[in-house]
N, C-alpha and C positions, 0 to 999 in steps of 0.2 A: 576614659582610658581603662582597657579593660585588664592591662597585667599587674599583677601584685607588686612587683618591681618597682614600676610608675607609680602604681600609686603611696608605695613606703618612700618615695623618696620626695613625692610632694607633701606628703605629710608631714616629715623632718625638715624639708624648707618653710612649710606653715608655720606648726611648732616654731621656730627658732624667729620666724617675720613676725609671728605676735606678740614674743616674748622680748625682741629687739623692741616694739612698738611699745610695748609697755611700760619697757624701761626709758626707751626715749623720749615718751612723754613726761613721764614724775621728775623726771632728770631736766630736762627744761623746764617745767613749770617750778621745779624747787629753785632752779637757776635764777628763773626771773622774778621770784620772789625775794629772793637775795638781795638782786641788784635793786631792785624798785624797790624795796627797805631801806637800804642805804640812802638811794639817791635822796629819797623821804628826808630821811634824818638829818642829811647834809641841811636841805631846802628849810625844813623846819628851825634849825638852829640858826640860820639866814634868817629866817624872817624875823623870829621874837626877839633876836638881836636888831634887827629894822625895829620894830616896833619900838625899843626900849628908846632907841633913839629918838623915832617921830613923836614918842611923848613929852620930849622938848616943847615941842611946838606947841601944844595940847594944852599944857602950863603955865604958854606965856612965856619960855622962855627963850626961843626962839621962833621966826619970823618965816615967810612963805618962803623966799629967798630957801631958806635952811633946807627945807623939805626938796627942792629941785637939786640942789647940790648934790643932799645925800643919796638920792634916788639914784641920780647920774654916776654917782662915786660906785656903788652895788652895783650898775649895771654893768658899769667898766669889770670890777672885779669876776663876776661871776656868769655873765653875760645873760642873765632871766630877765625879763618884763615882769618891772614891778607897779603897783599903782596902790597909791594912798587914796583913803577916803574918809570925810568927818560920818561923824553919826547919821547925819542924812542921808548916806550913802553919793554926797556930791565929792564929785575927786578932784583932790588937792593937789596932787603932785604925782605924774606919771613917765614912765619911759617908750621911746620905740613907739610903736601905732598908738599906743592908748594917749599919749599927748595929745589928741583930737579929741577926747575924753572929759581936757581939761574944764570944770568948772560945771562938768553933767552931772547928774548922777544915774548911778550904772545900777543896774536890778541882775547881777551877778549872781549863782547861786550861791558859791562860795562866799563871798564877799558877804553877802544878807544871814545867810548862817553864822559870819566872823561878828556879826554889828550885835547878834543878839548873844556874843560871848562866846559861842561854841567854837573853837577851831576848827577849821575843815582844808580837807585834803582830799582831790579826786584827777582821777587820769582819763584821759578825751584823746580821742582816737580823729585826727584828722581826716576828714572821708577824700577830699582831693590830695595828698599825699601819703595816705597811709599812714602818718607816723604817728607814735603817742606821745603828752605833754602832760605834765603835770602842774594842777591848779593848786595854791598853797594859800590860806590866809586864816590871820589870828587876829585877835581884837587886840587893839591898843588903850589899854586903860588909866586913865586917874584917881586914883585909889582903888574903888570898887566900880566905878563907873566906867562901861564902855562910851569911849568918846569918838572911836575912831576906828580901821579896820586896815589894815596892812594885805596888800598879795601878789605872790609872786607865781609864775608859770613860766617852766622850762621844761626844752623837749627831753623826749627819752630815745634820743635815735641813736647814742652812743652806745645805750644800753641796747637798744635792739640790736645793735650795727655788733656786739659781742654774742649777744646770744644767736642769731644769724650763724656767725660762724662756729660755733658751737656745734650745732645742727646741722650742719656740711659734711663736720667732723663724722658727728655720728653715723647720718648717712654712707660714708665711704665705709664706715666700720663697719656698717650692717650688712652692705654690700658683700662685702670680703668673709663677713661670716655666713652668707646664704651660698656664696660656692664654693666654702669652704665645706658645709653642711653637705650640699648639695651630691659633692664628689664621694665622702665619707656614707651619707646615706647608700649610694648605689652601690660602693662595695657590701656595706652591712646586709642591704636587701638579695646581693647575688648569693650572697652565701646561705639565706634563704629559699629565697625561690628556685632556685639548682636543685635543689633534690628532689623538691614540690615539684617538680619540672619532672623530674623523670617518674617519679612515683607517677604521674599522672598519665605518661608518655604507657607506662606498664599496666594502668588501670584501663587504658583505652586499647591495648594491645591480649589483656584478658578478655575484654567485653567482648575483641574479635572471633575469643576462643584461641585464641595464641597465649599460653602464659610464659612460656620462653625462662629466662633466666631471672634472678630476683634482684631488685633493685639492692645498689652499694648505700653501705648505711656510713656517711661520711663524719658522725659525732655522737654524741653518746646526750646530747640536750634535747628537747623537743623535737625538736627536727628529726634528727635520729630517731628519738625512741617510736616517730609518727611510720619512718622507713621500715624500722625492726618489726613493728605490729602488721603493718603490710604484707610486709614478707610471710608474715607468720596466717594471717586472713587469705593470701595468696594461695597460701600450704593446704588450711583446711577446707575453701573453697572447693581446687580441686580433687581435694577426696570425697567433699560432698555432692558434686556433680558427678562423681566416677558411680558412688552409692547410687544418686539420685534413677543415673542410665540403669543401673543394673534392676533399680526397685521399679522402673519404666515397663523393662521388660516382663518381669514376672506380670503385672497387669496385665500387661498385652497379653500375655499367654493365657492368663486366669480369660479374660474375656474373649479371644478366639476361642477358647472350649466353654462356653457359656453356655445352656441352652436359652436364656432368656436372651434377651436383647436389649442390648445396653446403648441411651444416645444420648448425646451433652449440645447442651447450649449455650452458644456466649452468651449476655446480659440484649445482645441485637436481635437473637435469633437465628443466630447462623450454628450448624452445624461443625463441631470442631470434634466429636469423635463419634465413632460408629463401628459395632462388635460385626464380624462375619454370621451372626446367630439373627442380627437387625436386619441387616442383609435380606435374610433370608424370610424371616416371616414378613415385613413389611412389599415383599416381592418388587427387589430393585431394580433396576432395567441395566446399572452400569454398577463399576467398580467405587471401594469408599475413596478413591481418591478424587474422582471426580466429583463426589456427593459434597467431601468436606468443607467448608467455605461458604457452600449455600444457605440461605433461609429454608427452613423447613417448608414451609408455603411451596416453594420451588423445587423440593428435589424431593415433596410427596405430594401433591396438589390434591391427589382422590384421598387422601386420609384428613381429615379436620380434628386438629387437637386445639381450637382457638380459646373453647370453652374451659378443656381444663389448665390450661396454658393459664388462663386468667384467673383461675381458684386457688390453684397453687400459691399459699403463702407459705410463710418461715414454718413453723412446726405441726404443717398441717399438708398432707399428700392427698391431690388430687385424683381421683381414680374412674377408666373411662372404658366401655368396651365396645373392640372394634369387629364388624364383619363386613361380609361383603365379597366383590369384586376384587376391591380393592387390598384383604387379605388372602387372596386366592383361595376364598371361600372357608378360608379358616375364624375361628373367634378368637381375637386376641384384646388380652386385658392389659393396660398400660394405666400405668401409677408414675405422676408427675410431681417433682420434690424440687422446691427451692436449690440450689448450691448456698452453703453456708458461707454467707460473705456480709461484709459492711456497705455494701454500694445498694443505692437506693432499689437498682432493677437487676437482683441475680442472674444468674445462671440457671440452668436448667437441669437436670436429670429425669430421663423417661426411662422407663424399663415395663418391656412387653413381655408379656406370658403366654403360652398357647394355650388356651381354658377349653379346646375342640372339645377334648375326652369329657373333660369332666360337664361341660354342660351338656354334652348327649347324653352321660348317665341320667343327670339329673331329667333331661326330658323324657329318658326310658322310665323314669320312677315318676315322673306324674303323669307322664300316657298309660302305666300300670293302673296308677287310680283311677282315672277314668275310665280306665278298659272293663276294671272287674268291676265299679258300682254299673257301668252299662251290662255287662253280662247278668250281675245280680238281678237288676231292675225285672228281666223277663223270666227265671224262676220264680220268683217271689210275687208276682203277679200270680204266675198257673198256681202256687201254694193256696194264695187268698182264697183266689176263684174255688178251688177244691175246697175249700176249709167252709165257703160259702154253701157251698152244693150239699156236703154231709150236714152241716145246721139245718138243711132242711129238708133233708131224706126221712125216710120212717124211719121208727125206732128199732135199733141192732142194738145198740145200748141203752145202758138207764141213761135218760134225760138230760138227769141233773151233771151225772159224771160226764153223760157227751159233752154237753155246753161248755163247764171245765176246762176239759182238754183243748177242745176247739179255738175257747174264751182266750186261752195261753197263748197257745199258734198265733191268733190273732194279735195278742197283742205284740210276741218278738216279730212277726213281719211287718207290724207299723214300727218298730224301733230300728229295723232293717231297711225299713224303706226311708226314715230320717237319716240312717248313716249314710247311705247312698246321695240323698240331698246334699248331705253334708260336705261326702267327699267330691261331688259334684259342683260345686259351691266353690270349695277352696281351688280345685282343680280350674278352674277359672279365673281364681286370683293370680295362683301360680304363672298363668299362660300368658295372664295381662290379656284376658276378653272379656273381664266383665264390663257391664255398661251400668254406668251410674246416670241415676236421672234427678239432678240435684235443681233445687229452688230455695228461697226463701223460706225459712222455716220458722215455727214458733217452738223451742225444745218443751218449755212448760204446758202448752197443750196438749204437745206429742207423749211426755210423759204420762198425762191425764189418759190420754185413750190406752195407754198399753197398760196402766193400770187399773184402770177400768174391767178390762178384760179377765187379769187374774183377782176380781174380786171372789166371783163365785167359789173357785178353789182352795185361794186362803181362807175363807169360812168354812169352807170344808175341813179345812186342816188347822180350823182355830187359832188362826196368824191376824193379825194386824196389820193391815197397810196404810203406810201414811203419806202424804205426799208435801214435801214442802220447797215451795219456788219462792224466787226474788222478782217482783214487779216490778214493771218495766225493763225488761232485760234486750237486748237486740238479738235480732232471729241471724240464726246460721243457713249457710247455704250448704245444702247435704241433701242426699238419697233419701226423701222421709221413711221410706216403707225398707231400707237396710238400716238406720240407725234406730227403728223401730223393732226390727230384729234382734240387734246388741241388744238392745232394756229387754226383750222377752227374754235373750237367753240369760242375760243377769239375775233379772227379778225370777226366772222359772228355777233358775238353781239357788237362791235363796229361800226358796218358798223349800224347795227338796231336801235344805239340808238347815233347817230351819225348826226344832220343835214344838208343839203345840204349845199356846201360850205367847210364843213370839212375837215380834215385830219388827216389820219391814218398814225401810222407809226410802223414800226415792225423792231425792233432793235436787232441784235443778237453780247451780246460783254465778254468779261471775267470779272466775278464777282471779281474771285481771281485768284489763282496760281493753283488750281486745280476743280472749280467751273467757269461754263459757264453760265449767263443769255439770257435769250430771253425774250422780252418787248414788250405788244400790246399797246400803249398810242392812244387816243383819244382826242380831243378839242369838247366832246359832252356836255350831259347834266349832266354828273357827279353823284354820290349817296350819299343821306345822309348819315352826319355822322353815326345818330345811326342804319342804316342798313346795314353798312359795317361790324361790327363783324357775321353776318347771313349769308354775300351772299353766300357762299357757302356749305350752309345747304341745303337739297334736299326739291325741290318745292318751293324754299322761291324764292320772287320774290317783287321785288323794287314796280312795278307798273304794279298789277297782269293785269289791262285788256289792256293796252297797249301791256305789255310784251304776252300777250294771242295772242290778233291780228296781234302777229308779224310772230308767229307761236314758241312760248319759250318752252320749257315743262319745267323749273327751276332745268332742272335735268345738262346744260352743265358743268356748272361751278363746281357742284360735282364730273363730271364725272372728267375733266379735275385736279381737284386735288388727285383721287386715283389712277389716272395716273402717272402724276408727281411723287407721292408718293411713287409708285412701282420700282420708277426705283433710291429711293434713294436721291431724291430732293427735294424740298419744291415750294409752290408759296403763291404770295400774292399778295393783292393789295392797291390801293392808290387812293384816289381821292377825288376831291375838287367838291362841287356841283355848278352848272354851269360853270366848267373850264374844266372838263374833267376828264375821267378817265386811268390808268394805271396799268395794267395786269401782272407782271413779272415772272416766272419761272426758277430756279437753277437747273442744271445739275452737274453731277458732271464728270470732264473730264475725259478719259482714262491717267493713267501715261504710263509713259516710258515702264516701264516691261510688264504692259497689253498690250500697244501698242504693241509691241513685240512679245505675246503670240495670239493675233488677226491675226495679218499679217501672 
């Protein structure tokens, strides 16, 4: 039963059927404990009154004769079956059925109980007529001595035949108070559920978007104050949806004049909103009404966002760029955000940028580098060549001063010709063309040869090289001959900014468990603090004219970290001004399986 009604009103008839039942039980069981007390009492003062008599006979003083008489006279009176028996338990004198008895002895339980003196009293429920009887017997003694045992049994169907109707009784009366209940309950309940009733009638009548008129508040008790709150949640419902519409539209409008492009997803992947600015850069073939509803799969198939689609966690935005065909030839950047929710599989939010401009500038400023180190490369050649030619013309000047001069030239167009390398180099990272030729590697060897190299120099420059590795280490998969590059330019600007006396040392050891460091430390002149978040920004330079006259181009240490970079490691550095500086680089080891797939 599903109305409230029903169900208040079977509850009120329950209520009142259990509490009938419980009273109607203790009320009969007190009842028949009454009467089966009495009738007791009665039977008991019957028998020991028997008994006092049968001790006649016990004594001698009267004869068998005596015993049948008096049996006979009791049973007249009170109409029980009685039966005498001596201490053997053989019976002496009985009434009614036990006369067939005479001269037996009876193994009684009652009776065996009476002989060893205890009185006993129990009621026996006839199984073919239902009724109960009660067994009665006491011992008959001579002085202290049981000599005999007296018992009677008589039914209790008078007493049942009362308490029967007793129970008839109450039955009617239960009766008459369950529809008396019954009737009272469903008024009590209507006056309830009536306003529940239409409060609900009005709440299903809002959901339609009809809020109409307010429910009558017909008391001033729960019920009422449930109506008065209604009305009142009624009230400010509808001014929250009036706000809600109104704060709808301004969206709308902020996002038709958007330039980016704004798109939501349900928790499915279906499309549920989309700005006229999405529209346009994703180049949609129809209107948003037809798109809404769809899975993205479906209403852009040439765009694949599955990958950032799946990066996208809680406070962490995916970010993907798109070209193509499929953007009418434009680049556009789209950053993918969880919606902030409790449900296991969010919502979506993308939003598109048009990045055209800016990454043609950026391609005009790395086709500039590579434009002017190629323009460079063929002055700087005809320089050399001339610079060669006068070194070995006859003498216009003195000797010693030509050489000098020449010595100089020479050497800014080999610093000219590594800038060129340089910006040649990076202009390659930038373009994503370089070609890496990566293998198994040993870094602690690889160390050894690039150290090797600058032995000569730092003896030149009274530096110290030291080199200190971790045996047995596992070899990296890397470009040997570019990560051989990074340590030259490490180790070549430590040794440069490194004074006599010094020492270098180059450490190759396990970071972690799957991560290898390599370390160029110095005991130099160290970098200011605040020019260590720069150094390796391209051209940036601690101490441009020294670093000049050293032969720097400011470009190694950038190079050296899109190095690192490419092969999936990190570097950084550390350094205390005037203690020295320290260079370190992370590799990440080959595991087991790769090892494996290498070999």
């Amino acid at each position: 039963m599903k109305s409230i009604q029903g169900k208040m009103v079977i509850l009120y008839i329950l209520l009142v059927l259990v509490a009938m039942e419980i009273i109607g039980v203790q009320l009969v069981q007190r009842l028949q404990n009454y009467y089966d007390n009495n009738f007791r009492t009665t039977l008991e003062t019957q028998a020991n009154l028997l008994a006092g008599f049968a001790a006649r006979y016990f004594t001698g003083e009267q004869n068998e004769a005596y015993l049948g008489d008096l049996v006979d006279d009791f049973r007249l009176q009170t109409g029980a079956q009685i039966t005498i028996v001596d201490a053997s338990g053989m019976v002496l004198a009985a009434s009614g059925a036990q006369r067939e008895q005479l001269g037996k002895r009876l193994q009684q339980s009652h009776l065996t109980r009476a002989l060893s003196g205890v009185p006993t009293a129990e009621v026996l429920r006839e199984s073919e007529q239902r009724s109960r009887s009660l067994h009665l017997a006491v011992p008959v003694k001579r002085g202290r001595q049981v000599v005999g045992a007296v018992g009677i049994s008589s039914s209790l169907s008078e007493v049942d035949r009362t308490l029967n109707e007793i129970k008839g009784i109450f039955l009617k009366a239960t009766a008459s108070a369950l529809l008396a209940t019954g009737a009272l309950s469903f008024a009590l309940a209507r006056t309830i559920t009536k306003p529940i009733q239409e409060v609900t009638n009005q709440a299903a009548a809002i959901a339609a978007g009809e809020f109409g008129e307010p429910v009558t508040v017909y008391s001033e008790d729960e019920v009422g104050q449930l109506a008065a709150m209604f009305n009142y949640l009624r009230e400010r419902l509808q001014q929250n949806l009036t706000a809600l519409s109104q704060e709808k539209e301004k969206v709308e409008a902020v996002l038709a004049n958007l330039n980016d492009g704004v798109v939501a997803l349900d928790p499915a992947g279906k499309i549920v909103l989309i700005n006229p600015a999405a529209l346009h850069l994703l180049q949609a073939k129809c209107n948003a009404e037809d798109i809404l509803a769809r899975p993205w799969a479906e209403a852009f198939p040439e765009i694949n966002l599955e990958s950032a689609l799946n990066k996208a966690v809680p406070g962490k935005i995916a970010t993907v760029h798109l070209e193509g065909e499929a953007t009418g030839g434009r680049i556009l950047r789209a950053h993918v955000a969880p919606i902030a929710s409790d449900a296991a599989q969010p919502g979506m939010i993308i939003t598109f940028q048009d990045i055209t401009d800016q990454e043609q500038l950026e391609s005009m400023r790395r086709e500039f580098v590579a434009n002017v180190s190629h323009e460079l490369r063929t002055p700087l050649t005809t320089v050399k060549s001339y610079v060669e030619t006068i070194l070995d013309d006859d003498d216009s000047l003195k000797p010693d001063l030509r050489r000098h001069f020449l010595t100089v030239v020479n050497d800014e167009v080999d610093r000219m010709t590594r800038l060129v390398r340089d910006l040649l180099q990076l202009a390659q990272f930038d373009a994503g063309r370089a070609h890496w030729k990566k293998r198994p590697t040993d870094l602690s060897s690889l160390a050894a040869d690039v150290l090797e190299r600058f032995q000569v120099q730092a003896e030149r420059r009274q530096l110290t090289l030291e080199l200190k590795v971790t045996k047995t280490l596992p070899q990296v998969s890397v470009d040997r001959d570019r990560i051989g590059q990074v340590l030259s330019n490490l180790i070549s600007n430590a040794i440069k900014f490194t004074p006599a006396g010094g020492c270098i040392q180059v450490s190759v050891t396990a970071a972690s468990e799957n991560m290898i460091r390599t370390a160029v430390t110095d005991n130099g002149a160290g970098i200011p603090a605040e020019d260590q978040p720069r150094i390796f920004e391209r051209f940036y330079r601690v101490d441009k004219a020294r670093s000049r006259s050293l032969g720097g181009t400011g470009l190694g240490l950038p190079i050296a970290r899109q190095i690192v970079e490419a092969h999936g490691g990190y570097i950084k550095l550390s350094s205390v001004l005037g203690q020295g500086t320290s260079v370190s680089f992370l590799l990440p080891a080959i595991s087991e399986g790769r090892d494996q797939d290498h070999a």
